[in-house]
C-alpha positions, -999 to +999 in steps of 0.1 A: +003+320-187+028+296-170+025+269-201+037+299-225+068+308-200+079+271-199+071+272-239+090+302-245+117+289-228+117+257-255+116+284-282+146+302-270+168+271-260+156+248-290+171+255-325+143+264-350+119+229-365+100+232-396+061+248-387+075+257-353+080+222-339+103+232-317+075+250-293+051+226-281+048+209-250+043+174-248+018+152-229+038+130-205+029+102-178+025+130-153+010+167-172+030+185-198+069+187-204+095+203-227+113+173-240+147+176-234+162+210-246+197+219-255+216+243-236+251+245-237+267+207-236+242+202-216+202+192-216+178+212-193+140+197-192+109+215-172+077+197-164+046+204-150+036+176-128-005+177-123-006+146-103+017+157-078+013+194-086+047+202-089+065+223-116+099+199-121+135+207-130+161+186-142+192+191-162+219+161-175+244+171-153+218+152-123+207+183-107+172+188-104+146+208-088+110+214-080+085+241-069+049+238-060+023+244-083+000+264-063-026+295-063-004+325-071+001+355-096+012+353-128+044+380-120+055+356-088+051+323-104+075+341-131+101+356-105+102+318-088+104+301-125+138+330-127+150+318-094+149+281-102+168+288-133+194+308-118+197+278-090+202+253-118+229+276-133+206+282-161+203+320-179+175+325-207+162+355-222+123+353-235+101+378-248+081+382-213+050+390-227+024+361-236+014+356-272-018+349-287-044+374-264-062+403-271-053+420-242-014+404-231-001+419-197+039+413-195+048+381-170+064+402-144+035+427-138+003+401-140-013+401-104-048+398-119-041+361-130-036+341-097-056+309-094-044+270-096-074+246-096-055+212-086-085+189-096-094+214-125-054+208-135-053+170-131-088+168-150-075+187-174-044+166-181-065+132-183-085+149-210-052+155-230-039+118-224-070+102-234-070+129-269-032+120-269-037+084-270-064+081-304-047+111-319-014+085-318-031+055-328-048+076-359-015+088-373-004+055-373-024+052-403-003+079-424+025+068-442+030+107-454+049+136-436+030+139-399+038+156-370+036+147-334+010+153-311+016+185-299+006+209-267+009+247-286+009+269-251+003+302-272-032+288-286-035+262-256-048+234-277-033+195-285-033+193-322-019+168-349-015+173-385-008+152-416+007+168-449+002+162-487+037+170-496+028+200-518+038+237-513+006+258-504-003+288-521+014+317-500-007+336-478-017+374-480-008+398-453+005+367-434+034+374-405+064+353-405+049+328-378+019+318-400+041+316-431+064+288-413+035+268-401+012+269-433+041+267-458+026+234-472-004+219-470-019+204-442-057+187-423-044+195-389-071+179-360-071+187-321-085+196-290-094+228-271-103+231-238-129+260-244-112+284-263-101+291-297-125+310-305-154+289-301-163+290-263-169+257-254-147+224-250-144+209-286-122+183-307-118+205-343-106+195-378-099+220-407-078+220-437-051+244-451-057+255-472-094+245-476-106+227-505-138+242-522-169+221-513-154+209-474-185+228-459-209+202-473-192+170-470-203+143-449-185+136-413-192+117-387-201+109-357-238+125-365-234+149-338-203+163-350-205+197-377-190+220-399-188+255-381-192+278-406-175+311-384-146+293-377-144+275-416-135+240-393-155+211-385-159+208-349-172+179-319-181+188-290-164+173-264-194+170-241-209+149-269-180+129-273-179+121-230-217+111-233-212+087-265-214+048-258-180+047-276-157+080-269-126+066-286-146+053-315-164+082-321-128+101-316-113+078-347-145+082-366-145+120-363-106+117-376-110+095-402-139+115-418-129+149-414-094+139-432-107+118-460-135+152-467-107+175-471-080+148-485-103+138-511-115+172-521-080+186-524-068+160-546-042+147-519-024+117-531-043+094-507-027+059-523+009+071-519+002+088-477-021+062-464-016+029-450-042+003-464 
């Protein structure tokens, strides 16, 4: 709940990307941080600091600011993230209701939320710099349209994604926010810490839309599967800690799950990739 009022203050302050780029956090040296956002002729960035559990203000002008991240409610860490605004001279209006939950409670009323984990946190973050680090090095390979790695607070996952270049096939019933981000094709990969959908700590791979066939295609490493529920392939992250070689089994898991649903979609593979 306090990654998605940091987020939503990048989506208010930050003028609309294409597929919502303009939302994410961003893995940094120390946790998770806006980037520098745009507000007046100024620059405000926030940061959540899980090595010295800090949540960090700082603005162009030189001011900056910092509060502890500690065990508290959802509705207080909210009134002190207000306050540290308003010290900094800063006024933004978000929705104040999380996104993305079954059952959302507005910011300011949440009391049932009110744990902070420290080593939980800081484990947390070393799982996103390691992911961070081979999702980097296997874009690098893409010559095509990619985006950054990205932290999306509202589904609380890292995720990367590569594009053919082709419009996709518009989808039915589909709101305004899944319009903008599957407007062309993509094989989008990432990580969740347990949710998602699935339940348990997981790298994932599907493609947008997906190619007849994708179900049955070979992958690797061995371990790794397609989930037919969620229509992804999926490896599970506890299988990834216990291989001989994580970061090679990270890249392998990649490179497969991209070329199954490149190939089978008829993506241009000569023109986006990098021999």
């Amino acid at each position: 709940m306090w990654t998605q009022i940091v987020g939503k203050t990048r989506l208010a302050l930050s003028p609309l990307q294409a597929h919502w780029w303009n939302v994410p956090l961003y893995v940094s040296a120390r946790g998770l941080n806006t980037s520098a956002m745009p507000y007046g002729s100024e620059f405000l960035e926030v940061a959540f600091d899980f090595v010295s559990h800090e949540l960090k203000f700082a603005t162009s002008t030189g001011a900056t600011l910092a509060t502890p991240l500690r065990a508290q409610s959802v509705a207080d860490f909210y009134r002190e993230y207000q306050r540290s605004l308003s010290a900094l001279g800063v006024s933004v209006n978000i929705h104040p209701v999380p996104v993305e939950l079954q059952h959302p409670i507005p910011f300011a009323d949440d009391v049932e939320h009110a744990s902070y984990d420290p080593q939980a946190a800081h484990r947390f973050w070393r799982v996103l710099m390691s992911a961070d680090k081979i999702f980097q090095q296997f874009s690098s390979h893409f010559l095509g349209k990619v985006s950054p790695v990205h932290f999306f607070w509202g589904s609380f996952d890292l995720a990367v994604t590569r594009f053919s270049g082709r419009r996709a096939p518009p989808r039915e019933g589909a709101d305004a926010i899944t319009r903008e981000a599957y407007s062309h094709e993509v094989i989008s990969a990432g990580f969740w810490p347990g949710n998602g959908g699935f339940g348990d700590a997981a790298f994932y791979c599907y493609a947008a839309p997906a190619p007849k066939g994708l179900e049955v295609a070979t992958i690797q490493p061995a371990k790794a599967a397609f989930n037919k529920t969620l229509g992804e392939f999926i490896f599970l992250y506890e299988d990834l800690r216990t291989n001989p070689s994580p970061d090679e089994a990270l890249l392998s898991f990649l490179q497969t799950t991209y070329e199954a649903g490149a190939t089978l979609a008829n993506w241009d593979r000569r023109l986006l990739e990098r021999t």
